[in-house]
MARTI-573776 format. One line per 3 residues: number of its first residue (from 0); their letters; for each residue z, y, x of C-alpha. Coordinates in Angstrom, 3 decimals. Example, Ala and Ser with C-alpha at 12.3 -4.5 7.8 and 13.67 -1.06 7.14 Angstrom:
REM residues 2
0) as) 7.800:-4.500:12.300 | 7.140:-1.060:13.670;
***
This chain:
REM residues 629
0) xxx) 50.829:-1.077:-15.916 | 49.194:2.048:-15.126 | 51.233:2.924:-12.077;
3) xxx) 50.585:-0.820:-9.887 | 46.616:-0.719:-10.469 | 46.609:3.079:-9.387;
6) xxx) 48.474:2.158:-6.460 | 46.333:-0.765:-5.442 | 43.325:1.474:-5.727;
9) xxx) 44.953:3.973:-3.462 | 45.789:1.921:-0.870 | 41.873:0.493:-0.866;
12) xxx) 40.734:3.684:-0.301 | 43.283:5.175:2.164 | 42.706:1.893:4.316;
15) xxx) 40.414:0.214:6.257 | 39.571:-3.060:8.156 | 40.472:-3.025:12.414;
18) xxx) 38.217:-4.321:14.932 | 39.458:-7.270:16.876 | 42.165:-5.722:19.429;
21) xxx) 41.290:-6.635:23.391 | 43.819:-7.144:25.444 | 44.723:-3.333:27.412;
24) xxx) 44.272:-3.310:30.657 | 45.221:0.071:31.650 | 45.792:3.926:30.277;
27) xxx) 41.953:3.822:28.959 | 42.383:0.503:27.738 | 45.183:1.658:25.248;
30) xxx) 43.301:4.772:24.266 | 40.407:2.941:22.857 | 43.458:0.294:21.215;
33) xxx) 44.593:3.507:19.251 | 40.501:5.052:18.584 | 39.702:0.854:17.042;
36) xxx) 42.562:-0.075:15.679 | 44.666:2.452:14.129 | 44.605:3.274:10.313;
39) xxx) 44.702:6.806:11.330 | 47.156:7.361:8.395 | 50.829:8.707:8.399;
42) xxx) 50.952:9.905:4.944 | 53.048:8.240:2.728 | 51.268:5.984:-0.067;
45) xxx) 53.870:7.168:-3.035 | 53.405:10.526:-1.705 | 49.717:10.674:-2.089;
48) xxx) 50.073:8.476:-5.527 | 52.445:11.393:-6.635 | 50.454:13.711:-6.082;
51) xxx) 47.480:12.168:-8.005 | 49.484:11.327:-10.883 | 50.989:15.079:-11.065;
54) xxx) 47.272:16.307:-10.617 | 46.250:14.278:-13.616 | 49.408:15.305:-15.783;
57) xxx) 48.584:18.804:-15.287 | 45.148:18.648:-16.182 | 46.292:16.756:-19.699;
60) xxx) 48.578:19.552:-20.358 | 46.219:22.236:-19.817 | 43.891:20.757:-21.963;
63) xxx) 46.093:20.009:-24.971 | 47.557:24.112:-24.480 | 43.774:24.718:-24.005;
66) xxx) 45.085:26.341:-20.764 | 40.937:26.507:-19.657 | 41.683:28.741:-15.915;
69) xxx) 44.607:25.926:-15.085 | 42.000:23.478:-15.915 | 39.678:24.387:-13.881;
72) xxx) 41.832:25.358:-11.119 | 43.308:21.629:-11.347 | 40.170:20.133:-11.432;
75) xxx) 39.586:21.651:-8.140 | 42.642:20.805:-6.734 | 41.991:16.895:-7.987;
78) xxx) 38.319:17.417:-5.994 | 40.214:18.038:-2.808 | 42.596:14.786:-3.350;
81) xxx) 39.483:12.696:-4.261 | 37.839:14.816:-0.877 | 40.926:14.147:1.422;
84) xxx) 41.878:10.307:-0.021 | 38.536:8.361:-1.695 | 35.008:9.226:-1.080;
87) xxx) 33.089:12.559:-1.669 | 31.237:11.434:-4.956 | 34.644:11.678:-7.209;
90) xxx) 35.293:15.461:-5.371 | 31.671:16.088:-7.098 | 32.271:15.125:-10.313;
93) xxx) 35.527:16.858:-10.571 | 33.736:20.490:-9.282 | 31.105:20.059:-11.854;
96) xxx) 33.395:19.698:-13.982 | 35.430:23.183:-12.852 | 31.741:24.849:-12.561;
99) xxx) 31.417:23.867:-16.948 | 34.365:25.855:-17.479 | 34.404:28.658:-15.358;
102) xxx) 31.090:29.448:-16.703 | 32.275:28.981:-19.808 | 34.831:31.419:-19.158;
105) xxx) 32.458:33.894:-17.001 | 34.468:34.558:-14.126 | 31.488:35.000:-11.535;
108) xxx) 33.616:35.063:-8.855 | 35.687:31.943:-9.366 | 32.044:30.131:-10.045;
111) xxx) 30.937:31.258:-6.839 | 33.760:29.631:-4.786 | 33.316:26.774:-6.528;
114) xxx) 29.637:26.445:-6.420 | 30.121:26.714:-2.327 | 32.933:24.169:-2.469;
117) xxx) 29.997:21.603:-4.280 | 27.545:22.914:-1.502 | 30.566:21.729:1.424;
120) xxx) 30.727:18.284:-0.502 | 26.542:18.114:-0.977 | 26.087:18.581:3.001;
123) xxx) 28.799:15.986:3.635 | 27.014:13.357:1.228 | 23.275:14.470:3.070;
126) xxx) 21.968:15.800:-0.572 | 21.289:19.157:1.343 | 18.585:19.714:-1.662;
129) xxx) 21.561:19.696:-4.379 | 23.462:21.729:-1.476 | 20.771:24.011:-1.219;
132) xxx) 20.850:24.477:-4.828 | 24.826:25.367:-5.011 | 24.698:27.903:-2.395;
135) xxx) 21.650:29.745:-3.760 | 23.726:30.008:-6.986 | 26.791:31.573:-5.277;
138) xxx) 24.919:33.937:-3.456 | 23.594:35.236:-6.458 | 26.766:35.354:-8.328;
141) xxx) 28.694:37.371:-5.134 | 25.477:39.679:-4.911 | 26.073:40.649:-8.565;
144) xxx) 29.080:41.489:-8.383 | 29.024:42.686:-4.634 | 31.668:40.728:-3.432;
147) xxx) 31.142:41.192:0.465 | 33.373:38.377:1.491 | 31.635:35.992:-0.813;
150) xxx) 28.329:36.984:0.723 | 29.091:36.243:3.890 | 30.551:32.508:3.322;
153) xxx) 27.394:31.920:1.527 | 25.345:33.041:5.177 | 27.356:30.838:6.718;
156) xxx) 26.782:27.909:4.393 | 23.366:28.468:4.376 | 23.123:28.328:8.486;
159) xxx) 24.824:24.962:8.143 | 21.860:23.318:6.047 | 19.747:25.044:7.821;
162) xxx) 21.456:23.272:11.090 | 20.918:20.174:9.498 | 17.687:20.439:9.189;
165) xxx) 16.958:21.632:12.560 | 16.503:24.789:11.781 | 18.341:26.290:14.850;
168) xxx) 17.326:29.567:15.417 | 17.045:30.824:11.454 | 20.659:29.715:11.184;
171) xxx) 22.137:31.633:13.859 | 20.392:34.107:12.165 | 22.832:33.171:9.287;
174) xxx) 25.334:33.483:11.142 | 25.241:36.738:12.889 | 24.418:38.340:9.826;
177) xxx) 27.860:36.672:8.292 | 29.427:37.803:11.720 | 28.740:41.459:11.416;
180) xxx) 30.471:41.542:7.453 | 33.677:39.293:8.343 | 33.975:41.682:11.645;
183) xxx) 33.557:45.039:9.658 | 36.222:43.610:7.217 | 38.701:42.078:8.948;
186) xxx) 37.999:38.081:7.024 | 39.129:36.532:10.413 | 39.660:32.881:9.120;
189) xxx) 35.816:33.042:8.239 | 34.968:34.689:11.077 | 35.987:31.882:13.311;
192) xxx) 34.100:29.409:11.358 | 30.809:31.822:11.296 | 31.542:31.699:15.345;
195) xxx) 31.630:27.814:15.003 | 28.482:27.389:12.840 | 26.822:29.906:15.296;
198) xxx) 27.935:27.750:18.241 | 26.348:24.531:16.933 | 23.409:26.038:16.933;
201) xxx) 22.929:27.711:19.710 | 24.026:24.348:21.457 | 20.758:22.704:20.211;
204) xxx) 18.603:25.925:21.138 | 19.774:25.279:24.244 | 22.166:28.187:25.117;
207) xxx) 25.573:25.936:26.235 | 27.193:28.949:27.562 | 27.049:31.025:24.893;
210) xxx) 27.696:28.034:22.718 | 30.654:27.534:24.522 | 32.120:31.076:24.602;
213) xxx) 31.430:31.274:20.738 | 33.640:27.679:20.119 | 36.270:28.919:21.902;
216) xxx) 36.281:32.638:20.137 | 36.457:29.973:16.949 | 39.545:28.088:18.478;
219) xxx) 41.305:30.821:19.215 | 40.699:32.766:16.211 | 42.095:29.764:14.554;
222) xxx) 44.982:29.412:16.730 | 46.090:33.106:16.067 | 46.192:32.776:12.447;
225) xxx) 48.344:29.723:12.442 | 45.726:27.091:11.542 | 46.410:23.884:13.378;
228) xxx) 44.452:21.293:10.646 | 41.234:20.277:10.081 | 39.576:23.355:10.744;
231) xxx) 40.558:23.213:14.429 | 39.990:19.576:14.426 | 36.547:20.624:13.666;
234) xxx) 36.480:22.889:16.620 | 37.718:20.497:19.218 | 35.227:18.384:18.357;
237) xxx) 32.551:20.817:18.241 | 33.301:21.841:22.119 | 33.285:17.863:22.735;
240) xxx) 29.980:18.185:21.994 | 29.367:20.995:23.810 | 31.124:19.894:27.266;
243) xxx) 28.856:16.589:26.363 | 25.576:18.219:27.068 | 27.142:19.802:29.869;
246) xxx) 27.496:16.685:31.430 | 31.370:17.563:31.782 | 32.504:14.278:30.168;
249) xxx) 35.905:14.249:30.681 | 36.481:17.544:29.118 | 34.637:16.383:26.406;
252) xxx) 36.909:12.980:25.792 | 39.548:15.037:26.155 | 38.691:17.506:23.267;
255) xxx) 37.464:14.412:21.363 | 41.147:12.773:21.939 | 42.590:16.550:20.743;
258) xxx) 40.393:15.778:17.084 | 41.111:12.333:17.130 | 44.860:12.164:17.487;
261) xxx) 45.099:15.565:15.252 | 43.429:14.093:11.955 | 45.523:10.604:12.755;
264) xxx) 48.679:13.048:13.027 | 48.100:14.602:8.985 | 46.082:11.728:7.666;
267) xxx) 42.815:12.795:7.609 | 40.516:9.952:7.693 | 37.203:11.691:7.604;
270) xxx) 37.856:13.276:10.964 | 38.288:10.216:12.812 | 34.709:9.630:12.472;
273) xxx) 33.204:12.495:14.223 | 35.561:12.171:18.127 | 35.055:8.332:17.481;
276) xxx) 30.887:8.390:17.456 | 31.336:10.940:20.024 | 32.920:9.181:22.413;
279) xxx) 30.749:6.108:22.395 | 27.785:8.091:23.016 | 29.441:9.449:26.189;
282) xxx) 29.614:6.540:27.212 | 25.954:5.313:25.878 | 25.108:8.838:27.815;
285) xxx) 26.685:7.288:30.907 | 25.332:4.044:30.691 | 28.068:1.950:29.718;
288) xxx) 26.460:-0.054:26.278 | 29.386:-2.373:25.738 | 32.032:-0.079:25.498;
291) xxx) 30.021:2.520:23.235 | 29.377:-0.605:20.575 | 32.647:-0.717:19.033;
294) xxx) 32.864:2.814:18.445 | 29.810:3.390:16.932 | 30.335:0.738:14.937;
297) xxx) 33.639:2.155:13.773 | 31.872:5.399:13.463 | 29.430:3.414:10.866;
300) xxx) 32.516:2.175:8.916 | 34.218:5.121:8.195 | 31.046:6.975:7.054;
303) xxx) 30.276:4.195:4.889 | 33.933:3.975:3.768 | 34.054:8.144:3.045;
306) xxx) 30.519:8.771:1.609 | 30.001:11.039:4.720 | 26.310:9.762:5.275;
309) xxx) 24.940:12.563:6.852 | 24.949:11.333:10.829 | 24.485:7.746:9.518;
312) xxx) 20.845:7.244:10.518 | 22.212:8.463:14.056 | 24.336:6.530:15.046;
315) xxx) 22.308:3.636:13.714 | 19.873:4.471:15.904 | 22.739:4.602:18.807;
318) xxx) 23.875:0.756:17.694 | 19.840:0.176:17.992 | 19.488:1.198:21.043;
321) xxx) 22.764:-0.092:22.486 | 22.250:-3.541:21.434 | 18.365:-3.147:23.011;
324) xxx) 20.466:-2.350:26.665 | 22.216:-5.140:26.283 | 19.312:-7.534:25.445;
327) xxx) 20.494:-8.771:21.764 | 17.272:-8.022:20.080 | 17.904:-9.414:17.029;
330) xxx) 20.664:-6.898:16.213 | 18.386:-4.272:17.737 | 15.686:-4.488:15.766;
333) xxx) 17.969:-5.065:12.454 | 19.849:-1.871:13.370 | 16.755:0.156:14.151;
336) xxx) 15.195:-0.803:10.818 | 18.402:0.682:9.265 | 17.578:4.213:11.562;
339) xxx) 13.916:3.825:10.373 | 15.118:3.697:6.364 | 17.671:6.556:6.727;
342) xxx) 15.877:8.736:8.985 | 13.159:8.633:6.293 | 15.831:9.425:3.758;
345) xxx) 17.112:12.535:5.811 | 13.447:14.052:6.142 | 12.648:13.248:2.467;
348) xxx) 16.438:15.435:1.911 | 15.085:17.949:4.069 | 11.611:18.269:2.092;
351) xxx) 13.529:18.376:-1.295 | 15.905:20.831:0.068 | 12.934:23.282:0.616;
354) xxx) 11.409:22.283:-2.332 | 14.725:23.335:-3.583 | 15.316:26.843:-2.133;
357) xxx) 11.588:27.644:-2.944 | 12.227:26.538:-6.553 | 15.632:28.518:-6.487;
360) xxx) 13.765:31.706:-4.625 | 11.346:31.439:-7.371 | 13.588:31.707:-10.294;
363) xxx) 15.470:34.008:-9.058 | 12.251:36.426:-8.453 | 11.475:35.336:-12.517;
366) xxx) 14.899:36.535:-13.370 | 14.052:39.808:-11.584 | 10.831:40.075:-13.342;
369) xxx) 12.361:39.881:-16.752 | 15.423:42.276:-15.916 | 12.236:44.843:-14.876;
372) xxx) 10.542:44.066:-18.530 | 13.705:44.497:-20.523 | 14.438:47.883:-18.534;
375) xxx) 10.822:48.664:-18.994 | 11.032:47.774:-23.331 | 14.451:50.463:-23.005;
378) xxx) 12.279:52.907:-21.511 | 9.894:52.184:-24.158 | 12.535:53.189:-26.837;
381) xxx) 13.868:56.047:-25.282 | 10.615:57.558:-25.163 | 9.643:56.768:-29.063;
384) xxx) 13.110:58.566:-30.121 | 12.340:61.747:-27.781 | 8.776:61.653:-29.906;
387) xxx) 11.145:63.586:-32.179 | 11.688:66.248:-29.763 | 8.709:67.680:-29.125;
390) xxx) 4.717:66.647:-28.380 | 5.622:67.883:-24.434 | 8.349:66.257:-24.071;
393) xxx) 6.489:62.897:-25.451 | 3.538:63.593:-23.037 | 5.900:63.679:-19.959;
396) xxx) 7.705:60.541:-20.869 | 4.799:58.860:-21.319 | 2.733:60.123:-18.604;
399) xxx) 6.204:58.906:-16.183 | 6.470:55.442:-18.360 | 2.623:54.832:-17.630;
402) xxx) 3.332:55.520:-13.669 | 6.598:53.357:-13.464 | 5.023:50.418:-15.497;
405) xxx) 1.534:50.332:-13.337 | 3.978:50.808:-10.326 | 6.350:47.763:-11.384;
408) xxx) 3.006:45.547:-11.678 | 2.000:46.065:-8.939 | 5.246:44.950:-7.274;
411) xxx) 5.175:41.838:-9.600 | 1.578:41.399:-8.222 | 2.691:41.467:-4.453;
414) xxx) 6.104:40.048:-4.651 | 3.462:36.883:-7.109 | 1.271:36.671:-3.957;
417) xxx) 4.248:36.469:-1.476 | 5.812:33.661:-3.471 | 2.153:31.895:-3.880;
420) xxx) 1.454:32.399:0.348 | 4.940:30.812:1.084 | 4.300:27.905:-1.095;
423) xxx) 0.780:27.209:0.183 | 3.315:27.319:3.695 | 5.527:25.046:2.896;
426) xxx) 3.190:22.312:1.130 | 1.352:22.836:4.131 | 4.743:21.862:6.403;
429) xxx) 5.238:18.936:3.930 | 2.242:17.094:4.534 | 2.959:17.339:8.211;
432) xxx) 6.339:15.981:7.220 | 4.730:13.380:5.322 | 2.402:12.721:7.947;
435) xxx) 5.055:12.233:10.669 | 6.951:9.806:8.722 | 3.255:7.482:8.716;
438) xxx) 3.035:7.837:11.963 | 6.514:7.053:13.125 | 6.100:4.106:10.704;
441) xxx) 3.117:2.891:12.369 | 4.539:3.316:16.109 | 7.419:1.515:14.534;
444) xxx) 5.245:-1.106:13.492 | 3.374:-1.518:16.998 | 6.828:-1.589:18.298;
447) xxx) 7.852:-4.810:16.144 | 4.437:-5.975:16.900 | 5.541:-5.963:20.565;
450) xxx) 8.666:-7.664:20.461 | 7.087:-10.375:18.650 | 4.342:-10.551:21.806;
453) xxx) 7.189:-10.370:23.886 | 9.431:-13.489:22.335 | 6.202:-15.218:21.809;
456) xxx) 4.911:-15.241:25.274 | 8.452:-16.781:26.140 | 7.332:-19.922:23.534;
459) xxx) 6.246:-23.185:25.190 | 5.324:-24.653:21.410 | 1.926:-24.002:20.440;
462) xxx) 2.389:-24.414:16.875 | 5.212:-21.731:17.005 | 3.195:-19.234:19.658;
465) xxx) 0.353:-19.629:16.679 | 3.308:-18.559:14.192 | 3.776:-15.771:15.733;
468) xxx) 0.406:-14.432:16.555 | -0.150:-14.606:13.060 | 3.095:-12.660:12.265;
471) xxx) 1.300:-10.239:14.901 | -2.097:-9.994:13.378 | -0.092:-8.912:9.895;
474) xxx) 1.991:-6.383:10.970 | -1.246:-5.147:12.992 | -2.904:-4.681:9.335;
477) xxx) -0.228:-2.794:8.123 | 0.199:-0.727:10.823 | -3.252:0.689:10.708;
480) xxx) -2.612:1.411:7.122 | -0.570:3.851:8.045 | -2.534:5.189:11.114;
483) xxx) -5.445:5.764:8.563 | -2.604:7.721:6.199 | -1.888:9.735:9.068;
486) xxx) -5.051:10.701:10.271 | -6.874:11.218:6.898 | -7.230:14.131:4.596;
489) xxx) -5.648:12.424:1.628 | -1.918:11.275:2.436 | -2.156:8.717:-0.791;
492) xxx) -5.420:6.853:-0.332 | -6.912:4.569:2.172 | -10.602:4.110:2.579;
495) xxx) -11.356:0.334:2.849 | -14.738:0.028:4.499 | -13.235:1.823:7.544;
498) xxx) -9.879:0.251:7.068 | -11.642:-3.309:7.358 | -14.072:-2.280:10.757;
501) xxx) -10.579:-1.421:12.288 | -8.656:-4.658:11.297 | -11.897:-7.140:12.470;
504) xxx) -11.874:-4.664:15.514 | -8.227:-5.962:16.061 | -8.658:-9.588:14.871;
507) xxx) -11.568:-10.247:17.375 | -9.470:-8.696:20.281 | -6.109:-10.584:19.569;
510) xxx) -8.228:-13.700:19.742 | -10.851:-12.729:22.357 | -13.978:-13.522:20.089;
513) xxx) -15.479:-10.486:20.097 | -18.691:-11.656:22.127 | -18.596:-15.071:20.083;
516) xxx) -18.073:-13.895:15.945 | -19.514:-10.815:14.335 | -18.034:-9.280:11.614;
519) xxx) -20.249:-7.468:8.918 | -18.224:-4.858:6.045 | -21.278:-4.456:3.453;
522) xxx) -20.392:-2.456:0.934 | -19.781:1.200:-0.242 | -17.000:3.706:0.769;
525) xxx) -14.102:2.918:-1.575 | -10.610:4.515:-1.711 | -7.815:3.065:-3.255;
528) xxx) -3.660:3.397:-3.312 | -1.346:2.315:-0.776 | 0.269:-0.007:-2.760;
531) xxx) -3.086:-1.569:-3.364 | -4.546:-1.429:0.363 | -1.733:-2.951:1.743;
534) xxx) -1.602:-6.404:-0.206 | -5.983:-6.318:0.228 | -5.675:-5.906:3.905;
537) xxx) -3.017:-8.750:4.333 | -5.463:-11.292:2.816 | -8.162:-10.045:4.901;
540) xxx) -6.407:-10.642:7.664 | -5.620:-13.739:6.410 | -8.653:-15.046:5.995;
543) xxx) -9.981:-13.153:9.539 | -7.453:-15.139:11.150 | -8.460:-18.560:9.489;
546) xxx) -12.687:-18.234:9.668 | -11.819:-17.987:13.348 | -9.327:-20.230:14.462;
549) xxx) -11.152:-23.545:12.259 | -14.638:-22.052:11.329 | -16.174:-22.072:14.659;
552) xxx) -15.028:-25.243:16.755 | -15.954:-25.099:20.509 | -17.238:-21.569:21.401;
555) xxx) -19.714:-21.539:18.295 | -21.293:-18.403:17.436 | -20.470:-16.976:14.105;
558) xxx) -20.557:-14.587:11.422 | -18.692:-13.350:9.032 | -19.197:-10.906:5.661;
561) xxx) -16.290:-8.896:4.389 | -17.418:-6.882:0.919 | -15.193:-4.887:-1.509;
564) xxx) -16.479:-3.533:-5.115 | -15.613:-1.947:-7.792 | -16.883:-2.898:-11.467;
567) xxx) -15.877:-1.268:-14.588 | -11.558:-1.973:-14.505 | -12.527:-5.239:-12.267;
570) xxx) -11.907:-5.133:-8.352 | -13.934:-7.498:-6.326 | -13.492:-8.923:-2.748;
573) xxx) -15.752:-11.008:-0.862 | -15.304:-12.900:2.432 | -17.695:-15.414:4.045;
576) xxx) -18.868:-17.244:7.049 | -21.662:-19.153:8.262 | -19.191:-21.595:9.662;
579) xxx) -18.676:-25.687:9.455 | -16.711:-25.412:5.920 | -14.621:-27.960:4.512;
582) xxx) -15.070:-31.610:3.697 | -13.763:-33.288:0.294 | -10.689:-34.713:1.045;
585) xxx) -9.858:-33.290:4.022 | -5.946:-32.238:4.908 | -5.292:-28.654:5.125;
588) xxx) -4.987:-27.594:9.347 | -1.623:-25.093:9.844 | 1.217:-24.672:7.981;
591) xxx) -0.268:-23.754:5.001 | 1.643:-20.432:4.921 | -1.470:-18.262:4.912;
594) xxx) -2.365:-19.658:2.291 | 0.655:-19.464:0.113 | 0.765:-15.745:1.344;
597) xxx) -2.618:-15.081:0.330 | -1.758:-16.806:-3.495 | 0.890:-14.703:-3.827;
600) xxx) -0.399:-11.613:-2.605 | -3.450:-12.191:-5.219 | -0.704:-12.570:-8.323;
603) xxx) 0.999:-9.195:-6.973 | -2.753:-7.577:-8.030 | -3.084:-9.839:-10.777;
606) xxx) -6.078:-11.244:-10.046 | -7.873:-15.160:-9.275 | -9.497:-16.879:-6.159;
609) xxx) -12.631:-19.092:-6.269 | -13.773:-20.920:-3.113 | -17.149:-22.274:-2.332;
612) xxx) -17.619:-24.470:0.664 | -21.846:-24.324:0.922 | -22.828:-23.511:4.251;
615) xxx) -19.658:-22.146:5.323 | -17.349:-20.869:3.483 | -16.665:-17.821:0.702;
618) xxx) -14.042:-16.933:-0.612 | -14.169:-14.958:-4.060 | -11.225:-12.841:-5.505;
621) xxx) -11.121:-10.990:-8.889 | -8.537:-8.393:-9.335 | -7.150:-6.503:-12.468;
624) xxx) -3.991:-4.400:-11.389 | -4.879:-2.151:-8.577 | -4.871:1.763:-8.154;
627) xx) -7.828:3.856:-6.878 | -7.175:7.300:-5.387;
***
């Protein structure tokens, strides 16, 4: 029973869904048949069942002999099955779980490789914190025990997060120093992926030759030692990319084919995702949108298939801008809100990965501090058992203990004030992080606001060209939200009084009353949370956009009051005009969306309306769950 549902489960994850095949037409037209329709897999199903079901025999026999190093080593060897034939999360778990018991075992340097094997898998799933994290740990563990080789993987590792998050030029740092070890010692299968990392970034600092001449040291490196697999792969696609920015774009479909056909040839699914996003944005790089679609949108459905999420946000951002070319907006904009929400993502990863490497720097120095202390407390002893010696010899020890201790503080003291200064640096980095996110959100938000002027000014019905003003008018009021987050001190709080003189500002403008309404804010500077600004500013707007489409008939002059107070745990909004009011009994003008928005937006804050129609009209609201900053 076991053996049918194991093989059903295999075949879901070794498999995947074609695109509809278009008729060929020529030789190009049957090379992009193979790129969107081909499985990409020649490896035999039983095989690759076999091989799982041997994996997991061995690890049940090692655990029943308590066989603990042939446990761990099959656990590893199960992470590169899960790696090669399901998704990167089950290769995690299975490392962790070789990670327990080599440290249970303390062999440093067989916790090292495997704590860079979890970093590999991290990168490839875009938690470069977590990967930051695991190759910290194995640098450590190889500096203990001065294992040179180990060392210089870890460089290498490290330039590739650091690649990732566009830290060029510190990771060919990286890599050069990795470089200079490998070369001394003769590692020349690491060397040529050092020479690889080091290439990829030079090509974003701008240096393509050099780039270039270090990819192809990597190939043939490679090529000498016999390796023909994914490795290489790796490298043909690397100088796709770099004959890409050279503008030499049929050497760079041709190295793309090389990776391509290579990973179809042993099986490897992952690394027909790379040549295949590649290749469509050659083409989105020449300017022909309809045949990059398909393969970015392949592209999307391996990474999703694999776990490999790290270029997602890219080439979502490719399928947005495709789909903008060829005037489908609809799909643009849904694809571009995708980029938006994993772009975010990868800059939050990037944060937490320094966060990370600060927090790992940190305990590392701690470590350091208390290896100092203990050596410090031995000295200590050693000097009360030479008290027995002699008074002179006692004075000297302690005279010498007295120096080294006030010597070792003041280390602690510096390398303390080093640790504090790059800290106060990078908090200072993430609130420009955190500030660039606001404002990309609110130039993504003018953006939307655009393409709604834009499909509205191609509206003949007025009720729907009202629709979408309004639809206008709200994203407006969230969008300065986030203008005021990015241009205030505090990234957390919004202050309302100026929030509200910027949304009448842009009320009156979008519908040209500025000379005929005023708009009054009377009230006190108040700050509050995000979360709580942004449902208050929708009703505003809401009831900005109402007082002056129906409050002041015929060119009327007007005013209107906008107030906002606090009282004891009791928020309290105001909004009036001197306008005609209502009259008992009479129906409701619009849709009567506003004001089903504005009744639910006032439950979200838990809080009640009252309206008085007395010479004009005032609208009271009383609110009970809200957050001040």
């Amino acid at each position: 029973m076991m053996k049918p549902l194991l093989l059903i489960v295999v075949l879901a994850c070794v498999s995947w869904s074609s695109l509809p095949q278009t008729p060929s037409q020529n030789q190009e037209d049957t090379l992009k048949s193979s790129y969107l329709n081909s499985d990409a897999e020649n490896v035999s199903i039983n095989d690759t069942v076999s091989e799982y079901n041997n994996l997991k025999k061995t690890i049940e026999r090692a655990q029943k002999d308590k066989n603990f190093e042939t446990l761990a080593k099959s656990y590893i060897s199960l992470a590169k099955w899960h790696e090669d034939n399901t998704v990167l999360d089950s290769s995690i778990v299975y490392l962790k779980k070789s990670i327990s018991v080599y440290e249970k075992l303390k062999l440093p340097n067989k916790l090292a490789d495997t704590y860079l094997l979890l970093a590999t898998n991290y990168s490839g799933t875009a938690e470069y914190d977590l990967g930051s994290q695991a190759v910290y740990k194995a640098l450590a563990l190889y500096e203990k025990v001065n294992n040179e080789r180990g060392i210089a993987q870890c460089y290498t590792k490290i330039s590739d997060l650091l690649y990732y998050s566009d830290s060029y030029a510190e990771g060919a740092e990286y890599c050069k120093r990795a470089i200079a070890i490998q070369t001394k010692n003769g590692y020349e299968e690491d060397l040529a992926l050092s020479y690889r990392r080091l290439s990829e970034n030079q090509l974003f600092l701008g240096d393509l030759e050099k780039s270039l001449g270090n990819m192809n040291r990597a190939i043939n490196l490679y090529k000498k030692i016999g390796i023909t697999d994914a490795p290489l792969l790796a490298c043909y696609n690397g100088r796709g990319n770099i004959y890409k920015y050279m503008e030499r774009y049929d050497d760079a479909i041709a190295d793309y084919n090389r990776c391509y056909e290579g990973a179809k040839k042993i099986g490897l699914v992952r690394y027909t995702m790379p040549p295949t996003a590649n290749i469509g944005h050659v083409y989105i790089l020449q300017g022909k949108y309809a045949e990059a679609l398909p393969y970015n949108l392949r592209a999307i459905e391996i990474m999703k298939r694999i776990g490999n999420t790290k270029n997602l946000w890219e080439n979502y951002m490719h399928v947005a801008n495709i789909y903008s070319e060829l005037g489908d907006y609809k799909n643009a904009l849904q694809y571009h809100e995708l980029y938006e929400q994993g772009h975010t993502e990868y800059l939050n990863t990037i944060i937490a990965r320094q966060d990370s490497e600060l927090q790992v720097k940190y305990e590392t120095a701690q470590k350091d501090i208390e290896i100092l202390n203990q050596e410090a407390k031995i000295a200590q002893q050693r000097k009360t058992q030479i008290l027995y010696i002699g008074v002179a010899g006692l004075l000297a020890i302690i005279l010498f203990g007295m120096y080294f201790t006030l010597k070792n503080i003041r280390k602690k003291r510096r390398a303390l004030a080093l640790l504090n200064s790059e800290l106060d640096a990078k908090n200072k980095q993430n609130e420009l992080l955190l500030k660039e996110i606001h404002h990309r959100v609110k130039n993504n938000l003018e953006m939307v606001k655009s393409l709604i002027a834009l499909q509205s000014a191609k509206l003949d019905d007025g009720a729907s060209k009202e629709a979408m003003l309004a639809s206008q008018n709200r994203v407006q009021s969230m969008g300065i939200i986030h203008q005021k987050l990015y241009q205030g001190e505090n990234l957390g709080s919004i202050e309302m009084k100026d929030y509200f003189i910027n949304l009448s500002e842009g009320v009156l403008d979008t519908f040209k009353a500025e000379e005929k309404v005023k708009i009054e804010c009377a009230m006190d500077h108040l700050n509050l949370d995000v979360d709580t600004a942004v449902p208050i500013g929708l009703i505003v707007n809401e009831l900005l956009t109402n007082a002056l489409k129906y409050a002041f008939p015929e060119g009327t002059q007007g005013k209107i009051n906008i107030s906002l107070s606090k009282q004891n745990e009791e928020l309290f909004l105001k909004v009036s005009d001197n306008g005609i009011g209502k009259t008992k009994g009479s129906k409701p003008k619009g849709t009567g969306f506003g004001t089903q928005l504005i009744q639910l937006l006032t439950q979200q804050l838990n809080g009640t309306i009252t309206e008085e129609n007395t010479q004009g009209t005032t609208v009271l609201f009383n609110f009970r769950n809200f957050k001040t900053a």
